[in-house]
C-alpha positions as CSV (number, residue, x, y, z in Angstrom):
1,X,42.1,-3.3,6.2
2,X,38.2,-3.6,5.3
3,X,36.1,-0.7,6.1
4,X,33.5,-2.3,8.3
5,X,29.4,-1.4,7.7
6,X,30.7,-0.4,4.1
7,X,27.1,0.0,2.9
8,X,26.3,3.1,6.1
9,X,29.6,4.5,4.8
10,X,28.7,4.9,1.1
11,X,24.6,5.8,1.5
12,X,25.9,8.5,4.1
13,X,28.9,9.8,1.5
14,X,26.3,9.9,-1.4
15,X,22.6,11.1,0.3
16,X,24.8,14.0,1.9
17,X,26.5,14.9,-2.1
18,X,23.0,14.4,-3.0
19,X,21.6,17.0,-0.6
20,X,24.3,19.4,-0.4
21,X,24.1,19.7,-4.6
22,X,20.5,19.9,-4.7
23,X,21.1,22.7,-2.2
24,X,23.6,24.6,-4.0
25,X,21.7,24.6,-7.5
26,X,18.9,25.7,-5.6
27,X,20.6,28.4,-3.6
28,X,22.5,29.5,-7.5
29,X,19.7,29.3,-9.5
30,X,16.3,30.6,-7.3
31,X,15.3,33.8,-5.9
32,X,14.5,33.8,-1.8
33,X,10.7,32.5,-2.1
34,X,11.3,32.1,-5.6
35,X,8.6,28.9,-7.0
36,X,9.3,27.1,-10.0
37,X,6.0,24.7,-10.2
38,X,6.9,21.6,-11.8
39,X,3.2,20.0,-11.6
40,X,1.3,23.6,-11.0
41,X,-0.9,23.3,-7.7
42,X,0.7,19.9,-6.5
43,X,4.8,19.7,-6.3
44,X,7.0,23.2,-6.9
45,X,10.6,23.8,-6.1
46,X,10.3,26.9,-4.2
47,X,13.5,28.7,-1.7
48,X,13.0,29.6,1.2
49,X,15.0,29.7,4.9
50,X,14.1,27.3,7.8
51,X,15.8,28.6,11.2
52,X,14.6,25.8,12.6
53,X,13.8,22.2,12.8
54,X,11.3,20.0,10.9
55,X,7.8,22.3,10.3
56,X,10.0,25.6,11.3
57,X,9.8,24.6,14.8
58,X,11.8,26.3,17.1
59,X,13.0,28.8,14.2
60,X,12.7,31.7,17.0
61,X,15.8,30.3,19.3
62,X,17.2,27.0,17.6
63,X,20.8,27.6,17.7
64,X,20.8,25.1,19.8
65,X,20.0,22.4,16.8
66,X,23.6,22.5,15.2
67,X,24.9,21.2,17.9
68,X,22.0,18.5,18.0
69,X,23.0,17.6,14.9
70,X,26.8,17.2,15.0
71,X,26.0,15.5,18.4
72,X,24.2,12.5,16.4
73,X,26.4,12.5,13.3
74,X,28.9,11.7,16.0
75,X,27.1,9.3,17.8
76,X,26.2,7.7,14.4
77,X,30.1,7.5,13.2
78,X,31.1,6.3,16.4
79,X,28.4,3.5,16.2
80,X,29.1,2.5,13.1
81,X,33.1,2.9,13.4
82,X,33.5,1.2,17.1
83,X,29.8,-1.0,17.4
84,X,29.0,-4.4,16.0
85,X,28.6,-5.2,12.0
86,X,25.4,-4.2,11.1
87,X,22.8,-5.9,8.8
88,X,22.3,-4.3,5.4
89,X,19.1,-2.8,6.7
90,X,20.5,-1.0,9.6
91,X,23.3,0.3,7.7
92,X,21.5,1.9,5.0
93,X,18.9,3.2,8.0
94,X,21.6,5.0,9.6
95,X,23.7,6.1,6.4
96,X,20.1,8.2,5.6
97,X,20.0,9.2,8.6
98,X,23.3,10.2,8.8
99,X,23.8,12.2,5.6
100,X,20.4,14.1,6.9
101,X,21.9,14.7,10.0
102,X,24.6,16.3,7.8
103,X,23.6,17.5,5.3
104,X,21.4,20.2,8.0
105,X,23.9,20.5,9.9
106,X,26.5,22.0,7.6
107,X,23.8,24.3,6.4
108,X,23.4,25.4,10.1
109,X,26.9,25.3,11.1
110,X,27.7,27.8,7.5
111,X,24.4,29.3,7.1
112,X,22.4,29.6,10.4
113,X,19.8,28.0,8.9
114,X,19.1,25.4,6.0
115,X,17.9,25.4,2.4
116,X,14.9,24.1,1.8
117,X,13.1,23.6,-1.7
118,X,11.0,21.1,-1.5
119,X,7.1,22.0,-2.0
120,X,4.5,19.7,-1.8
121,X,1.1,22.0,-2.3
122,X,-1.7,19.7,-2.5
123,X,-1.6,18.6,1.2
124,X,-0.4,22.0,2.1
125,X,2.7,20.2,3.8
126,X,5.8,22.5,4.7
127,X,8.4,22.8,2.5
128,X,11.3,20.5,2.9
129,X,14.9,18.9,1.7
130,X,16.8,16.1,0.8
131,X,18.1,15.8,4.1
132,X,14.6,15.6,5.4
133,X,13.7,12.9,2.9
134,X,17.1,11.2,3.7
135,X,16.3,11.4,7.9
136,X,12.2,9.9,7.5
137,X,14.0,7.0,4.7
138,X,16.0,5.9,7.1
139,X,13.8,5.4,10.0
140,X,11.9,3.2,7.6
141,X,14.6,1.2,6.7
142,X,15.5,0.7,10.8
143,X,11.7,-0.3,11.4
144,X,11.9,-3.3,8.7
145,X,15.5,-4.1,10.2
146,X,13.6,-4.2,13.8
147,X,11.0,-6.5,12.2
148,X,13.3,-8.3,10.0
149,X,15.3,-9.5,13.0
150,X,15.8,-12.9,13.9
151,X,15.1,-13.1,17.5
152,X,18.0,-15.9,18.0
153,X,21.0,-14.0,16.2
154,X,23.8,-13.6,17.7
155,X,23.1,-9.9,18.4
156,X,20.2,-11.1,20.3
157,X,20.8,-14.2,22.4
158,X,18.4,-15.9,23.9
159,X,16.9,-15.6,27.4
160,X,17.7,-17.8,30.1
């Protein structure tokens, strides 16, 4: 028996290793708030707690988002398990999406909230994760699989 959409399968397995790792060494090795600055005033590793969603959103009542996020890693097994073969493209869109989805969610489910370490200080942008990375890499490799689409694939018929 072949696994079918092999490629989601894998870039999900491996982005979620990859986040939940990062997390971990982070959690072992920093200090809550704790900044390591690896290009001072531009990019730091610094801890801290997100109780919510993307930009701490929500982080006052968002209990609600692990079950968000085991709702679409379902929905994104499911699709890949039961739907059609994919195109490379699509897979690896939602395998990064996928191992975002999680890769959060576990920290929710375990934690109540999720590690995040990344810390990007020249644009002042909130700090963030692999899984977040993950998520927004995916969503650019679904736009080039929209564009890349042959309108007369089998996927798509034609219009009569």
């Amino acid at each position: 028996m072949t696994l079918k959409n092999r490629l989601f399968w894998t870039v999900a397995l491996i982005g979620f290793g990859f986040d939940h790792l990062t997390k971990l060494w982070v959690v072992a090795n920093f200090a809550l708030q704790e900044s390591w600055p690896l290009i001072p005033g531009v990019f730091h590793f610094t801890y801290v707690r997100n109780y919510g969603a993307a930009f701490s959103l929500f982080s006052d009542n968002g209990q609600w988002l692990r079950w968000l996020s085991l709702a679409v890693s379902l929905g994104l097994m499911a699709l890949a398990w039961f739907g059609p073969q994919m195109d490379r493209w699509e897979q690896a869109g939602y395998g990064f999406i996928l191992s975002g989805a999680i890769g959060n969610g576990v920290d929710r489910f375990v934690a109540g909230y999720v590690v995040d370490f990344l810390d990007f200080r020249l644009i002042r942008f909130p700090v963030f994760n692999l899984a977040d990375v993950f998520i927004n890499v995916g969503i650019v490799c679904l736009l080039i699989a929209t564009f890349r689409q042959n309108p007369n694939s089998e996927r798509h018929p034609p219009q009569s």
